[in-house]
N, C-alpha and C positions, 0 to 999 in steps of 0.2 A: 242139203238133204238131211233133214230130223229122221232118227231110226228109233225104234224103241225096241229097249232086250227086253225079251218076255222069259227067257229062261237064264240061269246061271250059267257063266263061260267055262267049255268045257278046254281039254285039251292045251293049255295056254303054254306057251314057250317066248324066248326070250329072245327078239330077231336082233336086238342091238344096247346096247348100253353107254350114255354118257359120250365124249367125243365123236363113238362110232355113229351117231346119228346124222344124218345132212342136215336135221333143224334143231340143233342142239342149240346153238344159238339165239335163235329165233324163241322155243320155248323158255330160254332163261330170260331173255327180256321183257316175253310179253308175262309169263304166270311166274316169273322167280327163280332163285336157284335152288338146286336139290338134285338127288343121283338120277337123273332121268333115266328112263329107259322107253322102249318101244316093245312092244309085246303083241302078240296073235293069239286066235282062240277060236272058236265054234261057238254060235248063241243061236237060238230062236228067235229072229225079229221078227217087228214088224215093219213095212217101209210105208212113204207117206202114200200111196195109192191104196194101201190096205193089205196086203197082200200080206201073208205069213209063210215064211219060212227059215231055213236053214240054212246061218251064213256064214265063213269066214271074215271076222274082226280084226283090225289093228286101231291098236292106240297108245297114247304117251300115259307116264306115269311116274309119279314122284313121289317120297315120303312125305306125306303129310300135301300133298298137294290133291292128292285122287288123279283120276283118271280125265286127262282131255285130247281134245281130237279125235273121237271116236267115229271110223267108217268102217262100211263092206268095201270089203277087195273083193271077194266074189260068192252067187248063191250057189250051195250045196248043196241042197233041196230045194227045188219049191212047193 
């Protein structure tokens, strides 16, 4: 499922860092090593049926790596 943010994430906090992730592992093999972390947030998407709203995001994130594994956990507007 391809999402597109249309707005900047708002609200963002920090659900887990480094060991405490279940795919910590996983993202150091496949994109490298670096301080992983796991993060949430609020954005504007859009999803692939077209629809525009307001979602709760998580995703991974590393220094110098950006952001991957970007999904909705769930809509908060539509």
């Amino acid at each position: 499922m391809s999402i597109e943010i249309l707005s900047t994430i708002v609200e963002v906090e920090i659900i887990a860092v480094g060991r405490q992730i279940r795919e910590h592992e996983r993202l150091q093999r496949v994109y490298g090593p670096g301080r992983w972390r796991k993060l949430k947030g609020i954005a504007t998407v859009r999803l692939p049926s077209g629809v525009v709203g307001i979602a709760e995001v998580h995703w991974y994130e590393a220094h110098g790596l950006g952001r991957k594994g970007m999904k909705i956990k769930r809509i908060v507007l539509p």
